[in-house]
N, C-alpha and C positions, 0 to 999 in steps of 0.2 A: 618530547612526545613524538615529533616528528623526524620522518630520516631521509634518506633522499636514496633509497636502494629502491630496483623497481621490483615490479614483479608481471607476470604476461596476464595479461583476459583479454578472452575472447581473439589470440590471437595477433594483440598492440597492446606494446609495452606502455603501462600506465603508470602514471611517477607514485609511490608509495605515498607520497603525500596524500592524495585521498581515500587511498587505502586505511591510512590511519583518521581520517575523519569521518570515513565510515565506520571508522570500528571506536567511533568514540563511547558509544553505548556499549554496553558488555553485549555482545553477541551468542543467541541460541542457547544460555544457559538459566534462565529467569523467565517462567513458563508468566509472569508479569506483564511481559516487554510482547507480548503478539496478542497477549487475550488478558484484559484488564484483572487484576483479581487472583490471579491464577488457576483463572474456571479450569472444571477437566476436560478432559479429550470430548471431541463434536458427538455426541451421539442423535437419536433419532428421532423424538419425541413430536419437537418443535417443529409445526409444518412451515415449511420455506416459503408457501406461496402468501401466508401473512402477510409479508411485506409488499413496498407499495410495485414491485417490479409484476406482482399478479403470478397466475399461476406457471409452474413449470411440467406439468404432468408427473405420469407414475415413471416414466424411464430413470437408466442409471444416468445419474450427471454423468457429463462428457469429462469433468477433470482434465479441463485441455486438448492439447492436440499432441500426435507423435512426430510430428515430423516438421521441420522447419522450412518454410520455404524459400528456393532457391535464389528468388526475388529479396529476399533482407542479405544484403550485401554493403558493403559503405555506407553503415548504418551508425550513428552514434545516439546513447539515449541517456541522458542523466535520470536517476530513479531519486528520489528523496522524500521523505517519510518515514514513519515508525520502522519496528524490527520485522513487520509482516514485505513491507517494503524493500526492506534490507535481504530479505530472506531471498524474496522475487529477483531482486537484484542478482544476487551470488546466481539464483536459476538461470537468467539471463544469459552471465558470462560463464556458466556452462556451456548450455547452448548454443550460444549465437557463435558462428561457424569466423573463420579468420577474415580481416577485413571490418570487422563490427567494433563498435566500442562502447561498453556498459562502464560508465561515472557510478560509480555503486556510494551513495551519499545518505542512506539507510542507515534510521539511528535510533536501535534499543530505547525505551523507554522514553523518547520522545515525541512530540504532536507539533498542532498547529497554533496552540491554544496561549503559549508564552507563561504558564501558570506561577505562581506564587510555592504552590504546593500540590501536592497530589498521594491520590490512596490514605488516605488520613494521615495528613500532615508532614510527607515527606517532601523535602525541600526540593525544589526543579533541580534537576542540574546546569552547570553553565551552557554545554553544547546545545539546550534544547532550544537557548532565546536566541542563539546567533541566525538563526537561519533567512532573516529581512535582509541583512549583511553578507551572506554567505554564499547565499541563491543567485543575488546578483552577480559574486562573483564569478561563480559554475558555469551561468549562463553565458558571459563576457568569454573567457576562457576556453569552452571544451565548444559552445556555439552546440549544441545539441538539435538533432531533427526529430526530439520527440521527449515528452519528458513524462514519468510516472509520478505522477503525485500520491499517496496514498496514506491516509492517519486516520483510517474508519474503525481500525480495534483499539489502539492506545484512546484516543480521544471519547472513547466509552469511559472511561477512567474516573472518577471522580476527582474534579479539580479544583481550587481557591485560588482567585484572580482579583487585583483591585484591593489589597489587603485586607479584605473583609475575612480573610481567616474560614471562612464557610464555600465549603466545596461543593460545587452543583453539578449537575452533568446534562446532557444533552436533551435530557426531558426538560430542564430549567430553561427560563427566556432568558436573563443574563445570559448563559451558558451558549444558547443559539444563537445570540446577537454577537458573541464575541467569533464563537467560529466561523461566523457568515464574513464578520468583517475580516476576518482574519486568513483565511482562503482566499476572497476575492485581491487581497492584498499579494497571496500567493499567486494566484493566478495572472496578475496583472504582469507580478515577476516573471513568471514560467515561460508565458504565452508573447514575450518579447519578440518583435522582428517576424509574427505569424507562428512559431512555433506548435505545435498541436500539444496540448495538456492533455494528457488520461488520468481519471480519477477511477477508483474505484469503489464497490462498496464492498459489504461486508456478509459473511455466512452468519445462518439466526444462532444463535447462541441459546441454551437452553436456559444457563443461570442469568442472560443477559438478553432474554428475550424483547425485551419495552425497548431499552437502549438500541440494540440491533436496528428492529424498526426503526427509530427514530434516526438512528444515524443515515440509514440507505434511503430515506426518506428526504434527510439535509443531503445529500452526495446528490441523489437524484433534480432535487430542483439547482443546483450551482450547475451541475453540467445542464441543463435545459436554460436559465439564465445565461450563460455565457456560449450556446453554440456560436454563436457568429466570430466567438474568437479563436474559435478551434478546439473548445474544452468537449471531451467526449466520455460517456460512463463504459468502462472496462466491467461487465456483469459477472463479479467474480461469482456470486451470489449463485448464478443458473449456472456455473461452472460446478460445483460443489454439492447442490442439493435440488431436490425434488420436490416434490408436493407432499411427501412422506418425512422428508428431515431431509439432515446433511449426516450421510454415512461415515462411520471412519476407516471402512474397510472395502476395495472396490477392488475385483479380480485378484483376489488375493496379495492386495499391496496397503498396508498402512498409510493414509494420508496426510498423518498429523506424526509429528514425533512426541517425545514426553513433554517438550513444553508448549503444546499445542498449536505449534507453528504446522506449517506444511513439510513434510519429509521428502525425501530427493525424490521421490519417483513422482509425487504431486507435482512439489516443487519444480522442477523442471518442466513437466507438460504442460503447468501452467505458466509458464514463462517463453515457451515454444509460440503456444497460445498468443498472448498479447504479441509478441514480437509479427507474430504474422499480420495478428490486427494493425497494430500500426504500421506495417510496411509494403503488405500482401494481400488487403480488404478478405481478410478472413470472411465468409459471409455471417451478419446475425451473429458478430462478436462483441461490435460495439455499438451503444447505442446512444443518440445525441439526446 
């Protein structure tokens, strides 16, 4: 599976080796793997300010920033988490200008959750339980000054843990009790040696409206739980939608592609975006 040719991002040659363990999950073709379900494209219905981040007015979401700044320079960040993570990831090492180094370790159809099964009864795959073992080693290795955590769409999912064959999701207390434990486990990884953790949350979802909340609701209390370790919430959430919904068409640019990931021109600005937060105190980008 693996091979030992390289390939450039962002500028430093990074060893294909974790090229290929990013790419364990099938990438951008499985509109599954970023929005549980295969919901369709964001439309507008669902008012964003629902959730517990309060409201964001009538203006157009910023969808990021344009321009990276000149301050993220000898910058390295491991990103890991689902395929919306993955996705950010690749934005990244677009973006981030030579001298930077994006560990791109986003992985399709996987969470934080270690499941038995998921979406009615499909078997976990193996890459998704490695990551207690895997994270350590990321960490050890690339030594990162920043890391994305991110599993707020896949871990909408319906999931069966505990061999009870019954799959619950993040409205379930089982279900919360395992993600809380199961994050704080990540976080303790991540945030090694001071490290700063960015989590993110999640845009409302129309068919996954209850879920949505509930997840940005679990994201929002871990990073309020854990500021003194460094863990900070990335609001992807006021990046993307308003007090009217989350658009899927802004100055004439698609946000989402057909599997309702983010599309390069999203993609990228918000990946601009964080990069700044974390290196360039973006103002009112992140919040503890």
């Amino acid at each position: 599976m693996f091979t030992r040719s390289s390939r450039r991002w962002a500028g430093v040659t990074v060893p294909a080796l974790l090229l290929a363990v990013a790419g364990c999950g099938v990438w951008g073709n499985d509109s599954a793997q970023g929005t549980p379900a295969a919901a369709p494209l964001p439309s507008l219905p669902v008012p964003a300010s629902a959730s517990a981040g309060g409201s964001l007015g009538s203006a157009p979401p910023p969808v990021g920033e344009a321009q990276l700044s000149p301050t993220v320079q000898g910058k390295k960040v491991l990103v890991v988490g689902d395929s919306w993570a993955e996705y950010l990831g690749e934005g990244m090492a677009k973006v981030a200008s030579d001298g930077n180094v994006i560990v791109n370790a986003g992985l399709g159809g996987c969470g934080i959750m270690m499941p038995d099964t998921v979406q009615g009864g499909k078997k976990t795959g193996e890459a998704c339980l490695k990551w207690p073992k895997e994270w350590p080693r990321y960490m050890k290795q690339y030594k990162p000054d920043a890391v994305l955590l991110r599993t707020a769409n896949w871990d909408m999912t319906p999931q069966s843990f505990g061999r009870s064959g019954v799959e619950l999701t993040i409205e379930d207390v089982p279900f919360r009790q395992r993600f809380f434990k199961n994050m704080e486990r990540a976080i303790d990884i991540l945030s090694e040696n001071g490290t700063p953790v960015y989590l993110t949350n999640a845009k409302i979802e129309d068919s996954w409206k209850n879920l949505s909340l509930k997840m940005n609701d679990a994201v929002q209390e871990l990073a309020d739980k854990y500021k003194d370790k460094g863990v900070r919430l990335l609001d992807l959430r006021a990046q993307l939608c308003n007090d009217n919904g989350c658009p899927p068409v802004l100055d004439g640019h698609k946000l989402y592609d057909a599997t309702g990931h983010p599309a390069p021109w999203s993609r990228d600005r918000l990946a601009v975006w964080m990069l700044n937060t974390m290196f360039a105190g973006s103002p009112a980008s992140a919040r503890s």
